[in-house]
C-alpha positions as CSV (number, residue, x, y, z in Angstrom):
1,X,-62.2,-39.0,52.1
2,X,-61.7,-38.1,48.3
3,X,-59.0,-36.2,47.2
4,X,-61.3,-34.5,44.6
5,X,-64.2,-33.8,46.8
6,X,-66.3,-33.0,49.9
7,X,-69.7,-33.7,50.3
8,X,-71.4,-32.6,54.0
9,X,-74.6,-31.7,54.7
10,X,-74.4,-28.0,55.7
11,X,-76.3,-27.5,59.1
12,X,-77.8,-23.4,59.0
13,X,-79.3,-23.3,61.8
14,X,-76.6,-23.0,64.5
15,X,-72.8,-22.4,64.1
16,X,-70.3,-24.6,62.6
17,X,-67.0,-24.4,61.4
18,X,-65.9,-27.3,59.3
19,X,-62.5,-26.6,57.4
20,X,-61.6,-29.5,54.7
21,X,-58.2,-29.6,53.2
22,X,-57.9,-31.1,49.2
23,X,-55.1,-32.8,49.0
24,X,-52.6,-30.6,46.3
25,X,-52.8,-31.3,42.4
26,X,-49.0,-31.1,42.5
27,X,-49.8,-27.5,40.3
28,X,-47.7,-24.5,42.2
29,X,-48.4,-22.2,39.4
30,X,-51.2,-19.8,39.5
31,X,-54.3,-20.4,38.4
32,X,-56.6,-17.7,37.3
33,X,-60.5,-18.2,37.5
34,X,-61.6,-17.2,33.4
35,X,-65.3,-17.8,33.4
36,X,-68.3,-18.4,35.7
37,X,-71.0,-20.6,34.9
38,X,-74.6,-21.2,36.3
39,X,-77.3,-24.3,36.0
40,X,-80.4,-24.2,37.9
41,X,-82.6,-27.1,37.8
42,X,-85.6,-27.7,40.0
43,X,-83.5,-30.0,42.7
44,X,-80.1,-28.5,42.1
45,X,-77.9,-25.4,41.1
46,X,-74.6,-25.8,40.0
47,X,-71.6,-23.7,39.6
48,X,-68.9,-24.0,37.6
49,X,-65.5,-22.1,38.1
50,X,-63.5,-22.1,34.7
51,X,-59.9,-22.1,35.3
52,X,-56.7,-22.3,33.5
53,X,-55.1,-24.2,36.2
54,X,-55.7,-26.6,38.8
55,X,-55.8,-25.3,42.5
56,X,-56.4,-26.8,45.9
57,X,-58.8,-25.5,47.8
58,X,-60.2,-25.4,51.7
59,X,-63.7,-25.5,52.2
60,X,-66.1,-24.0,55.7
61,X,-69.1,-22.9,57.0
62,X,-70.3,-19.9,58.9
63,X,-73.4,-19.1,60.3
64,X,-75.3,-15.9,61.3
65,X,-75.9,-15.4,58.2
66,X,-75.3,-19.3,56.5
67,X,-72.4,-19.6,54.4
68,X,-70.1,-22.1,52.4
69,X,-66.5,-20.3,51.8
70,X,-63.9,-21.8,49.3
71,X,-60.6,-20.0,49.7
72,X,-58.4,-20.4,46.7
73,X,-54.5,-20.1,47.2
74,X,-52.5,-18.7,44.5
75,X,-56.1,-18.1,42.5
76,X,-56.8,-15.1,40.7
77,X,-60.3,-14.1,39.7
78,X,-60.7,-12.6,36.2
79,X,-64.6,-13.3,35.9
80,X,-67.3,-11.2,36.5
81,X,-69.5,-12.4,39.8
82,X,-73.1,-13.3,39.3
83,X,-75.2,-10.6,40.5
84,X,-77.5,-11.1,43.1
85,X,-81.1,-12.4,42.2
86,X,-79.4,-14.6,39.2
87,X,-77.7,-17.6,41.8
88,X,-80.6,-20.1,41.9
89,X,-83.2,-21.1,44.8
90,X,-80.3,-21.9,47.5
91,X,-78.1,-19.0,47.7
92,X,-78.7,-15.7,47.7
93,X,-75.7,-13.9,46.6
94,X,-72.1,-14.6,46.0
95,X,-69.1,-12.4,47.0
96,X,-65.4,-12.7,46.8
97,X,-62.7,-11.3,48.7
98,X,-59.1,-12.2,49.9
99,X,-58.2,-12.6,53.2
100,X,-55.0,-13.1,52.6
101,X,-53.0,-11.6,49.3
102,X,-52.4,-14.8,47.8
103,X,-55.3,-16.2,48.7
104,X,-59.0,-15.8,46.8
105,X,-61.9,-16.4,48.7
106,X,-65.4,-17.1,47.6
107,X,-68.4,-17.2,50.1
108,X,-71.9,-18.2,48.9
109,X,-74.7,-16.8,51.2
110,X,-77.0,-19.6,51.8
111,X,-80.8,-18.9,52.3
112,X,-82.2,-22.6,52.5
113,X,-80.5,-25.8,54.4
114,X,-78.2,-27.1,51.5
115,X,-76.4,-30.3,51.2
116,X,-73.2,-29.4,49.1
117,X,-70.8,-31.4,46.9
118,X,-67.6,-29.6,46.0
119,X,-64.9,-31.1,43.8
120,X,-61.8,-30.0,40.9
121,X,-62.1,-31.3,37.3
122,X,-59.1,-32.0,35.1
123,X,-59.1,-30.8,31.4
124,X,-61.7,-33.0,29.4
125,X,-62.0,-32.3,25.8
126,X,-63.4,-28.7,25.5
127,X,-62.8,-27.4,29.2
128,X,-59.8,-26.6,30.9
129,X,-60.0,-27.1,34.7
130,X,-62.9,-26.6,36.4
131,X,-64.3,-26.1,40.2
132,X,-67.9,-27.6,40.2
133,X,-69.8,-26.6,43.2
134,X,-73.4,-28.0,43.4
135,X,-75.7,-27.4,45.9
136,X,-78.9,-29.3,46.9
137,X,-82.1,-29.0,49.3
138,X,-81.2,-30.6,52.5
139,X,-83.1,-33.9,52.2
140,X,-82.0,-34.6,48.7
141,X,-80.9,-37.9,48.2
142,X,-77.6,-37.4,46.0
143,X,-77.0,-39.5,42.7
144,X,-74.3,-42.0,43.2
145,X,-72.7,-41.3,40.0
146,X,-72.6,-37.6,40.1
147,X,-70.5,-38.6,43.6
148,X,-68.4,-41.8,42.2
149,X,-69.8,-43.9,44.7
150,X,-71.1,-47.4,44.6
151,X,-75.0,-47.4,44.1
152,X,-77.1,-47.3,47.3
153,X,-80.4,-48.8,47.9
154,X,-82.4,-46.1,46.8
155,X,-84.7,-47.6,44.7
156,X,-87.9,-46.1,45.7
157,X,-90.6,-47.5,48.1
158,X,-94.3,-48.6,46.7
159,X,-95.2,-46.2,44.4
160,X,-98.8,-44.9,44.5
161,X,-100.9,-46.3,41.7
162,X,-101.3,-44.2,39.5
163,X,-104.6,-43.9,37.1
164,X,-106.0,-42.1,34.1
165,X,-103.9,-41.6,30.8
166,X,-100.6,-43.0,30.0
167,X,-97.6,-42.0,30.7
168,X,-94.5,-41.5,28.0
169,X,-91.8,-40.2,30.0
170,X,-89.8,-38.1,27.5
171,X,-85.5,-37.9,27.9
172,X,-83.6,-35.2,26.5
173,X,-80.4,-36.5,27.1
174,X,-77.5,-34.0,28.3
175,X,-78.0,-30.6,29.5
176,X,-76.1,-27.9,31.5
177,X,-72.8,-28.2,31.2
178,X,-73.0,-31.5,29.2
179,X,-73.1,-30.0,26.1
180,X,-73.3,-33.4,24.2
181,X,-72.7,-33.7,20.5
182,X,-71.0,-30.9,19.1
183,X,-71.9,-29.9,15.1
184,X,-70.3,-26.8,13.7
185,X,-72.7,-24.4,15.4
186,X,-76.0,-26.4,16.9
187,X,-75.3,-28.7,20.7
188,X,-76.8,-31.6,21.1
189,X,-78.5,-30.8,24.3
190,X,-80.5,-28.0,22.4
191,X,-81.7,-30.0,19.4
192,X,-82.9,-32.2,21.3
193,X,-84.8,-30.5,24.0
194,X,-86.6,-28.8,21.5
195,X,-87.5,-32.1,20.1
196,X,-88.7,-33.1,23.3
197,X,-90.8,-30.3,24.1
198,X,-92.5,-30.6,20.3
199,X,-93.1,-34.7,21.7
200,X,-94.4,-33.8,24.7
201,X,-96.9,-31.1,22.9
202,X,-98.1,-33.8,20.8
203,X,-98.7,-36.4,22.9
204,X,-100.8,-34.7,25.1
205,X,-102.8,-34.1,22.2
206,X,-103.2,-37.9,21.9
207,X,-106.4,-39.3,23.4
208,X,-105.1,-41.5,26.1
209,X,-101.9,-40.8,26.5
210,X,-100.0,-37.5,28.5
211,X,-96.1,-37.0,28.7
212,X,-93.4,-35.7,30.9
213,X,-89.9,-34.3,30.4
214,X,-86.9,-35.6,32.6
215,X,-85.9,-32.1,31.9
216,X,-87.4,-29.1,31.1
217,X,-84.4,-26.9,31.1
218,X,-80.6,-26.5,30.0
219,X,-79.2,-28.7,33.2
220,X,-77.9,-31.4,33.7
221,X,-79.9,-35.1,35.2
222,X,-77.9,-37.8,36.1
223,X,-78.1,-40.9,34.0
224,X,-79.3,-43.1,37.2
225,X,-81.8,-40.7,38.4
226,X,-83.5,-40.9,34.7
227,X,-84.7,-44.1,35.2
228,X,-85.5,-43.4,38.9
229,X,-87.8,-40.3,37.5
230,X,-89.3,-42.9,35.1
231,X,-90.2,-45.7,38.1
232,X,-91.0,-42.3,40.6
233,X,-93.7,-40.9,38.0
234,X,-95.0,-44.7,37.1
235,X,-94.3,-43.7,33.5
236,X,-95.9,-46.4,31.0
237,X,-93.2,-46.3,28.4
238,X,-90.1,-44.5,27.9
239,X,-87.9,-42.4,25.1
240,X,-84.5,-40.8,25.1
241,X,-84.0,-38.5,22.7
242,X,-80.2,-37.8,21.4
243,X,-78.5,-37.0,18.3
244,X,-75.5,-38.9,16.9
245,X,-71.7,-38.2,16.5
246,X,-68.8,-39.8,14.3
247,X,-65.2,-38.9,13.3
248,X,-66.4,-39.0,9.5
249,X,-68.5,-35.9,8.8
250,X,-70.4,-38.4,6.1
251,X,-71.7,-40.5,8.7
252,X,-75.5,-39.7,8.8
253,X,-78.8,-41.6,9.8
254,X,-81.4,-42.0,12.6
255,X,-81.1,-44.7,14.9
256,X,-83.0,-46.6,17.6
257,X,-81.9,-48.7,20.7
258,X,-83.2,-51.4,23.1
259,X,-81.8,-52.9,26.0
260,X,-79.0,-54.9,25.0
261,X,-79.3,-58.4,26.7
262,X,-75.8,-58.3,28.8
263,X,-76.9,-55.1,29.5
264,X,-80.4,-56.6,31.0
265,X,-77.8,-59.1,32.8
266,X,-75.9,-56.7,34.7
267,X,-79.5,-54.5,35.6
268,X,-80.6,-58.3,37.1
269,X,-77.7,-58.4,39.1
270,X,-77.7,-54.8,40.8
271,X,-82.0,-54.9,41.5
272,X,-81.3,-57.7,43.3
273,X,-78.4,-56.3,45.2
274,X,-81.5,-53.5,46.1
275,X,-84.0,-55.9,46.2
276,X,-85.1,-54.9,50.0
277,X,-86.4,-51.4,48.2
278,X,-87.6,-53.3,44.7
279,X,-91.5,-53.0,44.8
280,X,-94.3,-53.4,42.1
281,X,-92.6,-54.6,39.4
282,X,-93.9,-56.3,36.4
283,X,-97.6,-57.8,37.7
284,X,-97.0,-56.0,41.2
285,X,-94.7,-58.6,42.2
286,X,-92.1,-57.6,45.1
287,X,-88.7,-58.9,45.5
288,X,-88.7,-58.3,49.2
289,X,-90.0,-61.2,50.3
290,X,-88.8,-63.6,48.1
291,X,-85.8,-65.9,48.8
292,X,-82.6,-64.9,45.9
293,X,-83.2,-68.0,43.5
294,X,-87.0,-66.6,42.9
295,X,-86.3,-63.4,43.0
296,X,-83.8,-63.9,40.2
297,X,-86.0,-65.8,38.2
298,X,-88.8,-63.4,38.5
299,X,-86.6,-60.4,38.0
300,X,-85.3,-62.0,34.8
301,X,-88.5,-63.1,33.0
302,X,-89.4,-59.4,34.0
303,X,-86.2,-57.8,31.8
304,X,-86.4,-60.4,28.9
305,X,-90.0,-58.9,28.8
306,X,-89.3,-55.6,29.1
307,X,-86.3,-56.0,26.2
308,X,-88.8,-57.6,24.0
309,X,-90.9,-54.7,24.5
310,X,-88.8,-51.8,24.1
311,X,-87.5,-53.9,20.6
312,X,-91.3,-54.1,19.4
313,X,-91.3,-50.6,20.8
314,X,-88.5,-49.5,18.5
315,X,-89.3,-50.6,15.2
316,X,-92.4,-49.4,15.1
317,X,-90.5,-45.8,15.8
318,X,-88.1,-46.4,13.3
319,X,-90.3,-47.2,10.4
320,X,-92.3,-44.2,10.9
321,X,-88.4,-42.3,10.7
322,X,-87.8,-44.5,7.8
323,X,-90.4,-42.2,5.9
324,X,-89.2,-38.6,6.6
325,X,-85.1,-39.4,6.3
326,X,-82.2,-41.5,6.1
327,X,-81.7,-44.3,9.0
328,X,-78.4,-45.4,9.9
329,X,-79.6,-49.1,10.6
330,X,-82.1,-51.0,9.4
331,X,-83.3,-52.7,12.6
332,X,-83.1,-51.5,16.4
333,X,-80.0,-52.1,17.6
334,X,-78.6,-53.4,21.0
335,X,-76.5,-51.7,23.8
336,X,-76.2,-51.1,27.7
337,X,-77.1,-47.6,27.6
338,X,-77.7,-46.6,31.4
339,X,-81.3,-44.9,30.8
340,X,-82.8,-48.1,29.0
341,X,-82.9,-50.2,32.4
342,X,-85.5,-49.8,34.2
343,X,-86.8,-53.7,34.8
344,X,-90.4,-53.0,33.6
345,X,-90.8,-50.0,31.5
346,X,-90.4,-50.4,27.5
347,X,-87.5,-48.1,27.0
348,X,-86.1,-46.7,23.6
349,X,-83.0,-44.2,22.9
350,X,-83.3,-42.7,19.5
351,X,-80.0,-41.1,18.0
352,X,-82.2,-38.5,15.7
353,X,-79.4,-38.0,13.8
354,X,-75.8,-37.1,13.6
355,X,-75.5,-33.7,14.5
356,X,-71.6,-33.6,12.9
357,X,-72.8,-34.1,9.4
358,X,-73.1,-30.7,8.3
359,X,-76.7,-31.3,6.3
360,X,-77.7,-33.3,9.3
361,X,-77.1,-30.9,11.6
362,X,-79.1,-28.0,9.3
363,X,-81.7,-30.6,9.8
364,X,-82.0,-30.7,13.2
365,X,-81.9,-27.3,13.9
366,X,-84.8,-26.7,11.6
367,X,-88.4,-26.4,13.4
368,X,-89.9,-28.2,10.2
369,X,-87.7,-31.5,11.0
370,X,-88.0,-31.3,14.9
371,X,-91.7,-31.4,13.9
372,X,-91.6,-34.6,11.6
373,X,-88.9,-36.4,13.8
374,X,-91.7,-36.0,17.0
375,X,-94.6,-36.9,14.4
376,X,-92.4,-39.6,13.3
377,X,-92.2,-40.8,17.2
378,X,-95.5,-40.0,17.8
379,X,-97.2,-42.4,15.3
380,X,-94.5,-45.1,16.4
381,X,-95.9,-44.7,20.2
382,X,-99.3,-45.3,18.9
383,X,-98.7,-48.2,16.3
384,X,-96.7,-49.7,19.3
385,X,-99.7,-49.8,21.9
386,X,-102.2,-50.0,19.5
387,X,-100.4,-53.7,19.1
388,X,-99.6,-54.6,22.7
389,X,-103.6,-53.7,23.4
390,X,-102.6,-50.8,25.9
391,X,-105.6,-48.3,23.7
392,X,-107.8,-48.9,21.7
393,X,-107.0,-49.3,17.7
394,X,-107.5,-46.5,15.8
């Protein structure tokens, strides 16, 4: 078991009593708890516990009424608690007490079966310590990087087929706690979520085409479940929106990225780790019966495809982002980005542009240039399919 973290499914409707030691952070001070922090997406809320200092912490249920406690030794609580109505879907209210002096306790009333990962942060960049308590439905399958654990097979089964319009998946990257980029007053997660939602308007204007968001809301996705969303919904092509960052505040330009091709190496090697679960890919063919020599073969023609797509993809977005502002690089650049590798979906990442040069950042907080930088993407989409035959020309 990790030192940094439990994960147990929590078991509501008859009693249990599971108590999990953390092994000590070697911190005897006390720690003080500064700030409390909620994120509720549609599959998850999360809690964050701000604190000056590490602690450990022990971990049970109760039942009659469901409960996860956290007792806290030599942890003082200086934030306000949520009030009731404001904790998300899964619990219904949280209290604190301390049965012992020295000892805080926290206990989360539980109205649905939750699964429930639990685990201490050290001090990265902005935040200080932090105790991150998510909670999920029951039969949620958990993202193996938001555990640290090698990938499972959980590519999913034969999709449906889907019909009608399609399908630009849209990904504002970051969210909830992740603030991304940081400019001088605007977040990176903001910008471009408001992006986004302007892309999404404008494509379902398009005749032919409809889009969906990875996220609608300030939390957080995990970079692996963002392709899964992408092969889950059948989406058609696929764009992650970001903004940039650099040391030098001069530094300023939009970007666009494919696939890079060791990245597409790597991607080969893990689908066919999962290829038992790989179904439908590029011309409905299925790994699952094929022998590993094929499979490779097949899976690679599929992602040298798939590259070549998303790069065709690409520059038609960035010469329609050529006209409204600077771009950073002339072409579409290269790199293993996580969210660009599903085996059979064009996928871009645009970098919008960087958010820590100050006019840049003016820029992206304006309505005006969120408007021309989705117009910009929008006209790229269409040029893009127009060309591959996927609609009809204009």
């Amino acid at each position: 078991m990790s030192n940094t973290g439990v994960y147990l499914r929590f078991l509501g409707c008859f009693a249990v009593w599971l108590i999990i030691w953390i092994a000590p952070l070697g911190l005897a001070q006390a720690a003080d708890i500064k700030d409390i922090r909620m994120w509720h997406a549609p599959d998850r809320t999360r809690f964050v516990f701000d604190m000056d200092r590490g602690a450990n912490f022990k971990v049970f249920t109760l039942s009659n009424p469901d409960r996860v406690v956290i007792d806290l030794p030599q942890t003082g609580l200086k934030a306000g608690i949520p009030r009731q109505g404001s904790t998300g879907q899964f619990i219904a209210r949280i209290r604190s007490g301390r049965p012992e002096s020295n000892t805080l306790r926290l206990v989360f009333e539980v109205q649905k079966p939750v699964r429930y990962f639990i685990q201490m942060l050290k001090p990265v960049d902005n935040y200080q310590y932090r105790l991150v308590v998510d909670y999920y439905h029951r039969d949620t399958v958990v993202d193996a990087d938001k555990l640290g654990q090698p990938a499972p097979s959980s590519q999913p089964s034969k999709p449906k087929k889907r019909t009608g319009d399609l399908l630009v998946l849209i990904d504002p990257g970051h969210g909830g706690e992740d603030p991304g980029a940081l400019g001088k007053t605007a977040r990176e997660k903001d910008v471009v979520l408001a992006i986004a939602k302007r892309l999404k308007k404008k494509i379902d204007r398009e005749p032919g085409l409809r889009a969906d968001l990875t996220r609608g809301g300030d939390y957080y996705i995990g970079l692996r479940k963002r392709t899964r969303i992408a092969r889950e919904k059948q989406a058609d092509i696929f764009v992650s929106i970001h903004a940039d960052a650099f040391k030098n505040k001069n530094a300023r330009g939009a970007s666009v990225y494919a696939l890079s091709q060791r990245g597409a190496s790597s991607e080969t090697a893990r689908w066919l780790a999962n290829k038992e679960n790989s179904s439908d890919l590029v011309g409905g063919v299925s790994l699952a019966d094929k022998d590993n020599l094929l499979a490779e073969v097949l899976l690679d023609l599929s992602m040298t495809k798939t590259v070549s797509e998303s790069i065709s993809f690409g520059r038609e977005v960035l010469s329609e982002l050529k006209k409204i502002g600077r771009v950073h690089s002339k072409r579409v650049e290269q790199a293993g980005f996580a969210v660009l590798k599903s085996p059979d979906i064009p996928s871009i990442l645009i970098e919008t542009a960087y958010i820590t040069n100050p006019t840049e950042e003016k820029l992206l907080k304006s309505s005006s240039h969120q408007d021309r930088v989705a117009n910009a993407v929008v006209i790229g989409i269409r040029r893009y399919l127009n060309k591959s035959g996927s609609i009809y020309a204009d």
